[in-house]
C-alpha positions as a Python dict, from the first residue, in 0.01 Angstrom:
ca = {
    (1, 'X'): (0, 0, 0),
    (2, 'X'): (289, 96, 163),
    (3, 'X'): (519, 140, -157),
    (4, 'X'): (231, 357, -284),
    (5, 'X'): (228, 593, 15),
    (6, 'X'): (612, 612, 9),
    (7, 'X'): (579, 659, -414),
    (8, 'X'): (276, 976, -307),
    (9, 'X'): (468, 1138, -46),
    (10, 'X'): (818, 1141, -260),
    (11, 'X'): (648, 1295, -550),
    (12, 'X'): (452, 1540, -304),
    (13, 'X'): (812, 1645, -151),
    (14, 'X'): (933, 1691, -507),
    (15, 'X'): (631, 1923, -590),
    (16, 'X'): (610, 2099, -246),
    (17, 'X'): (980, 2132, -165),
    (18, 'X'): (1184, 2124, 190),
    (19, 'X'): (944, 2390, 368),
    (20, 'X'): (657, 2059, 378),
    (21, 'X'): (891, 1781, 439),
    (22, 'X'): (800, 1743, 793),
    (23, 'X'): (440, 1741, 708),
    (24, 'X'): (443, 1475, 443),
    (25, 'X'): (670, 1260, 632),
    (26, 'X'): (406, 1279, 937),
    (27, 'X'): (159, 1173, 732),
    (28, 'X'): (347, 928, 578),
    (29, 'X'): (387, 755, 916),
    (30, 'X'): (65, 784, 1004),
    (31, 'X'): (-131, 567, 705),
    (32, 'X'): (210, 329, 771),
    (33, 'X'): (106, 305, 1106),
    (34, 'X'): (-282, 244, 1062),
    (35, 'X'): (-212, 1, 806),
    (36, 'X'): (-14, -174, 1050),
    (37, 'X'): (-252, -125, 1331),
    (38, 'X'): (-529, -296, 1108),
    (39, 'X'): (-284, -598, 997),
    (40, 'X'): (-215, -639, 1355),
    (41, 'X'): (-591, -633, 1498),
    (42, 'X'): (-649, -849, 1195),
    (43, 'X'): (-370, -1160, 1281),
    (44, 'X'): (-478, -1092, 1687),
    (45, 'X'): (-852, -1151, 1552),
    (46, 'X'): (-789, -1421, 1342),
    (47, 'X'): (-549, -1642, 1662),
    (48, 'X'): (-836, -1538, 1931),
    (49, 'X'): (-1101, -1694, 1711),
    (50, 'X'): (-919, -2013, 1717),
    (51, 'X'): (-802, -1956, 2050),
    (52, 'X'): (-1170, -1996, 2125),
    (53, 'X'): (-1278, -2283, 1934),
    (54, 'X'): (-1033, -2475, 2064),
    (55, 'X'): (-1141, -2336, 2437),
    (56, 'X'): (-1482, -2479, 2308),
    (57, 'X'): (-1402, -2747, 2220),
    (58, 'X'): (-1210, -2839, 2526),
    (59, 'X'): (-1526, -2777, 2713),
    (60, 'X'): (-1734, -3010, 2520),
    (61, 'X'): (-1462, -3305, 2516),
    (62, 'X'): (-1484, -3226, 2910),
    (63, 'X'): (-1828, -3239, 2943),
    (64, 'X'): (-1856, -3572, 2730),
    (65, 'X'): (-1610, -3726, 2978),
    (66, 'X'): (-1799, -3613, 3292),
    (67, 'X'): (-2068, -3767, 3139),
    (68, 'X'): (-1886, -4114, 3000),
    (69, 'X'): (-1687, -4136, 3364),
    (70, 'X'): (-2043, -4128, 3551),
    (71, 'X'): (-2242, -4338, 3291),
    (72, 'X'): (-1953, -4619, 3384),
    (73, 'X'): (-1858, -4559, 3737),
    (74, 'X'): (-2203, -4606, 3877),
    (75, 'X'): (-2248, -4941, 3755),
    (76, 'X'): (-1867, -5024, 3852),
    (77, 'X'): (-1927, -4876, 4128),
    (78, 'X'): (-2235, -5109, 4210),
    (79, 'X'): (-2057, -5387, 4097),
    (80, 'X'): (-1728, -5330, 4262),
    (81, 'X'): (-1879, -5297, 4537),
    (82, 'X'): (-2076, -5621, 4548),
    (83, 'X'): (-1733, -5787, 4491),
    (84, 'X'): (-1501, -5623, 4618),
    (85, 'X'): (-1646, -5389, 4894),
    (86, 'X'): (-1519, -5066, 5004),
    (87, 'X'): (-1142, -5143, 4839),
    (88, 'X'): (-1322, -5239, 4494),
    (89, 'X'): (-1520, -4879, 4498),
    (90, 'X'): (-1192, -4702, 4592),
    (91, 'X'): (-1010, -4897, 4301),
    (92, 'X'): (-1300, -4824, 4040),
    (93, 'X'): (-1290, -4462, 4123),
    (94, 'X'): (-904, -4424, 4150),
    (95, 'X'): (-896, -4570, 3775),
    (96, 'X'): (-1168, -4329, 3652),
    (97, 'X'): (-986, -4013, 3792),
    (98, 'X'): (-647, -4170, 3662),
    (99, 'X'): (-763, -4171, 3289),
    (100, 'X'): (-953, -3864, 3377),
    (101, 'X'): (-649, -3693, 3444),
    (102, 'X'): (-410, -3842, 3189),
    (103, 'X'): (-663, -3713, 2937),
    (104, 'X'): (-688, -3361, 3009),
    (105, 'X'): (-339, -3373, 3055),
    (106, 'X'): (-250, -3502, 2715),
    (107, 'X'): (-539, -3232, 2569),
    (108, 'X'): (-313, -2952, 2743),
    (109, 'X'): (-21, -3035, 2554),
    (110, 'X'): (-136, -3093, 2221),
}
């Protein structure tokens, strides 16, 4: 598009002469800079949209593990703490936030 433009706006300066350079070159820049504006909106478009699927996506992995760490803590929990006590129900939990953590940690970086 841009070659065009520059092609339009030559051939106008030929035909017009010196006294409406200033306005061809002003549009010129103009359509060169909307066409650049829209390229630009276009590529910031296109990186939010995966921007937020990959927000969404974090959400539901998070969600699932809320879900998988209580569906088997409580019955570690009951179980740890028919064995070991208070010290097996610390130990249960302290492992479940552990891989808790190491998880959304590794989902951070990659």
């Amino acid at each position: 598009m841009a070659r065009d433009d520059l092609r339009a706006a030559v051939a106008a300066r030929h035909e017009l002469g010196e006294r409406m350079e200033d306005e061809i070159i002003d549009d010129f820049l103009e359509r060169l800079d909307r066409s650049l504006d829209a390229r630009i909106e276009g590529r910031v478009a296109q990186r939010l949209g995966r921007t937020r699927a990959a927000a969404e996506m974090r959400a539901r992995n998070f969600t699932g593990r809320i879900a998988a760490s209580l569906g088997i803590g409580i019955p570690l929990t009951a179980i740890a703490g028919g064995i070991g006590q208070v010290p097996g129900i610390v130990a249960v939990w302290l492992g479940i936030v552990a891989l808790n953590v190491y998880y959304t940690e590794n989902e951070r970086r990659g």
